[in-house]
matplotlib code that plots the C-alpha trace (Angstrom):
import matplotlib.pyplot as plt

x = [194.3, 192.4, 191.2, 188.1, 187.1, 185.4, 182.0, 180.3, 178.3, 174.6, 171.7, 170.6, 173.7, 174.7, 171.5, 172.3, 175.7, 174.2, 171.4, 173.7, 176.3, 172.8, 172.1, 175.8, 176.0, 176.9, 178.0, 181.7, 182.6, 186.0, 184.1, 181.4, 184.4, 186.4, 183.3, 182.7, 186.3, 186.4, 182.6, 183.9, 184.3, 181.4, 178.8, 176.8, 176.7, 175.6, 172.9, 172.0, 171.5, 169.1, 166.8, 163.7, 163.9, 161.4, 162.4, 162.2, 158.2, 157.2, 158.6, 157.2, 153.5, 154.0, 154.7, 151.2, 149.4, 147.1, 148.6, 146.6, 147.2, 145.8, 147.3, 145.3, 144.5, 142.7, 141.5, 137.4, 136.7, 137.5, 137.6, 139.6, 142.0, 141.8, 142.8, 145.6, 147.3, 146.9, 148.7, 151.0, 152.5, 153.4, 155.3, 157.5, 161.0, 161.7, 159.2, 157.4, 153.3, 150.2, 149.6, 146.6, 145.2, 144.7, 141.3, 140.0, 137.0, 135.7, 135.6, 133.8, 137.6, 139.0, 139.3, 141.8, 144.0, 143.9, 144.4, 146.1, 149.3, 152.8, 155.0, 156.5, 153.5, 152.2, 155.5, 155.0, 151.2, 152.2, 155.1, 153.0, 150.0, 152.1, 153.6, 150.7, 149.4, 152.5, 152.6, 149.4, 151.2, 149.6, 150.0, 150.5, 149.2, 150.1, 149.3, 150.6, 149.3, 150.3, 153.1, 151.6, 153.7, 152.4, 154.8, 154.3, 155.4, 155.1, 156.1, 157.0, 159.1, 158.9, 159.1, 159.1, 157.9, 155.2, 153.0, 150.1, 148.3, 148.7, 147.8, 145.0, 143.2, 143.1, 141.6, 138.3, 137.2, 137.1, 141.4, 141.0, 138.6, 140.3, 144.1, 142.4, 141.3, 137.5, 136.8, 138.1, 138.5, 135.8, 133.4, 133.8, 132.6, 134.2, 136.1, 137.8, 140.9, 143.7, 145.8, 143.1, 141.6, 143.3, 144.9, 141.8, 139.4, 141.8, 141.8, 138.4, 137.7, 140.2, 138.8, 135.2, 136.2, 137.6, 133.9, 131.7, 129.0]
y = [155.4, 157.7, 157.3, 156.3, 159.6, 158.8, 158.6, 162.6, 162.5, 162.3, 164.9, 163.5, 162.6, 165.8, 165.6, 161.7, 162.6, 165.3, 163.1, 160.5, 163.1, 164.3, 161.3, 160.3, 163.5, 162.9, 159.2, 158.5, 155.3, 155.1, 155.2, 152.5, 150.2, 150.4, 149.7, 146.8, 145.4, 145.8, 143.4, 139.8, 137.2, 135.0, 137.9, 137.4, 133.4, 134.4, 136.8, 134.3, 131.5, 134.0, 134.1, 131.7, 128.0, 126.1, 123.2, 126.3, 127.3, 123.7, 123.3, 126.6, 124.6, 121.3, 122.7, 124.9, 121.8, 120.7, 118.3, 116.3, 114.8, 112.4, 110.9, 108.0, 106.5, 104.5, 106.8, 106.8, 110.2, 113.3, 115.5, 113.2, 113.2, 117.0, 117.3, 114.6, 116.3, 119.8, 118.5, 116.4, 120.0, 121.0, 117.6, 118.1, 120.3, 121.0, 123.4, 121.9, 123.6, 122.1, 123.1, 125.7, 124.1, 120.6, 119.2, 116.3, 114.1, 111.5, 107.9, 104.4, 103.1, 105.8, 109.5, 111.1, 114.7, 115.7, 118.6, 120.4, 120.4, 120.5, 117.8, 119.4, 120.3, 117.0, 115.3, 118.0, 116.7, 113.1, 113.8, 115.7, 113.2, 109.6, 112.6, 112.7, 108.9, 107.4, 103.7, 103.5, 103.9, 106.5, 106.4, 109.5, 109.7, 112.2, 112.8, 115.6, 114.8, 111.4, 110.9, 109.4, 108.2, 106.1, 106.6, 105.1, 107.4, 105.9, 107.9, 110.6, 109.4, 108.5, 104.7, 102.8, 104.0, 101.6, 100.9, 103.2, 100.6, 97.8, 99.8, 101.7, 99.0, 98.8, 102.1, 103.8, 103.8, 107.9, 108.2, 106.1, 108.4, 111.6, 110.3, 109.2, 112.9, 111.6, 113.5, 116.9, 117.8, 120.7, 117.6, 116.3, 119.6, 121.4, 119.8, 120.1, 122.6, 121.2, 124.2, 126.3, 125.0, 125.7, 123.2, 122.9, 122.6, 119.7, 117.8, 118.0, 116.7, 113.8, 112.9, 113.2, 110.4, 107.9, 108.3, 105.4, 106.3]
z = [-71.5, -69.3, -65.9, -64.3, -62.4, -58.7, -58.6, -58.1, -55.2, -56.4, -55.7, -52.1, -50.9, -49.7, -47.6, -46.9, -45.2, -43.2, -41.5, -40.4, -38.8, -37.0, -36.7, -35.0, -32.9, -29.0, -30.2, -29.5, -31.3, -29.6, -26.2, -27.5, -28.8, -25.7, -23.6, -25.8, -25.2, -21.1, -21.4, -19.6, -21.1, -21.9, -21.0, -23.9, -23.2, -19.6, -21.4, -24.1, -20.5, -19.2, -22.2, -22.1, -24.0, -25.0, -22.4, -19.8, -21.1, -20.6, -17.5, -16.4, -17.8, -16.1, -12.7, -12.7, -13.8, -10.5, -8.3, -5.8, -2.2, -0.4, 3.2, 4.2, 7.4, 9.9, 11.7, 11.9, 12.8, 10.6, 13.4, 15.4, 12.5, 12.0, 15.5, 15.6, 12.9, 14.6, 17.7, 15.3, 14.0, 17.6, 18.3, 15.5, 15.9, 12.7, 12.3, 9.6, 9.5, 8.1, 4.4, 4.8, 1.8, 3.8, 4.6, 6.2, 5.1, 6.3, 4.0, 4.8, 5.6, 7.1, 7.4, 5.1, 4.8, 1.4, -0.9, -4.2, -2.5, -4.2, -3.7, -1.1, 1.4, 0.2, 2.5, 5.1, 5.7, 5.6, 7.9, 10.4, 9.8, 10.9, 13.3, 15.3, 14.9, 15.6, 15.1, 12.8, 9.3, 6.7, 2.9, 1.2, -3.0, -4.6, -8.6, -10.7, -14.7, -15.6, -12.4, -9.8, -6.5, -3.2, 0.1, 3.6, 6.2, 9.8, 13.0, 11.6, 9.3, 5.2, 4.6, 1.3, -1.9, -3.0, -6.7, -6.0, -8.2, -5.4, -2.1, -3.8, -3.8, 0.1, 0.2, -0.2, -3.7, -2.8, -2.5, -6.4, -7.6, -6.6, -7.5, -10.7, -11.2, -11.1, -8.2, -7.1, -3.5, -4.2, -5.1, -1.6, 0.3, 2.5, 4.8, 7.9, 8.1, 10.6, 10.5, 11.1, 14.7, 17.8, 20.4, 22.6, 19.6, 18.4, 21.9, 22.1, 18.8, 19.9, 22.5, 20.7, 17.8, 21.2, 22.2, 21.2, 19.0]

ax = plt.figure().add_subplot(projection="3d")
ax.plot(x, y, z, "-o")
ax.set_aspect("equal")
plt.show()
């Protein structure tokens, strides 16, 4: 019985043997190994957290879909509003500031502060808003996609949450259209910017809206 002889090393594998020693110069394997083995534990879990999930895209998509405000009142005059709620931002002490994106128009039953505000801003501007007008109550909307929320704030402070549905109805057909996503703020024009006036502009628009017409 004879024995099997080993294999003889082919025509390229001379050269095969020689490329991977190039290939593995400058590599020490008993570094690489012993680097491997002082890694802590559950490094590649915390590496595998960091990577991007689906759940992590969509979120990442919901929270850039637009979101619209509106604060609603019973206040006439948009510039007397504009300049209640600029005042309204230097009564408060907790340094809460006006959204810059925050407008005021003007509606058949009331001036409102609106805007594509974050959630957020959007309790900022109500806050400052029922800030500044004390015991009149405002209701803020605010709409991002399908969620839509209603919340009475009332000096200064938030109140109840209430069914958008039922004190929509009490409102300009203007605060349905825009929470509705019919109209956009653009649609309504410019606007008046509270954080953008100063204190004697604001007085004097005050004092302006108390005027009878």
């Amino acid at each position: 019985m004879t024995t099997a002889e080993p294999p003889r090393p082919g025509p390229g594998d001379d050269d095969i043997n020689a490329e991977f020693a190039r290939l593995m110069e400058g590599v020490d394997l008993d570094a690489e190994l012993a680097r491997e083995n002082e890694r802590p534990a559950g490094a590649d879990q915390v590496a595998a957290e960091g990577e991007l999930t689906v759940e992590d895209i969509m979120g990442a998509a919901q929270s850039e879909e637009p979101a619209i405000a509106v604060v609603a009142t019973s206040v006439i005059s948009a510039r007397a509003l504009a300049g209640a709620i600029r005042l309204g931002q230097e009564a408060r002490t907790d340094g809460l500031l006006i959204p810059s994106r925050a407008r005021v128009h003007e509606t058949s039953m009331g001036a409102i502060a609106l805007g594509e505000l974050q959630e957020g801003e959007a309790h900022e501007l109500a806050a400052i808003t029922s800030t500044a007008l004390q015991r009149n109550g405002v209701v803020l909307f605010w709409r991002r996609g399908d969620r839509m929320t209603a919340t009475r704030y009332r000096e200064g402070e938030r109140g109840d949450d209430v069914s958008p549905a039922i004190v929509m109805g009490a409102m300009d057909d203007a605060v349905e259209q825009l929470m509705l996503g019919a109209t956009t703020p653009d649609e309504l024009g410019e606007g008046l910017s509270p954080a953008a006036i100063s204190r004697d502009l604001a007085l004097e628009w005050i004092a302006d809206g108390r005027r009878p017409r």
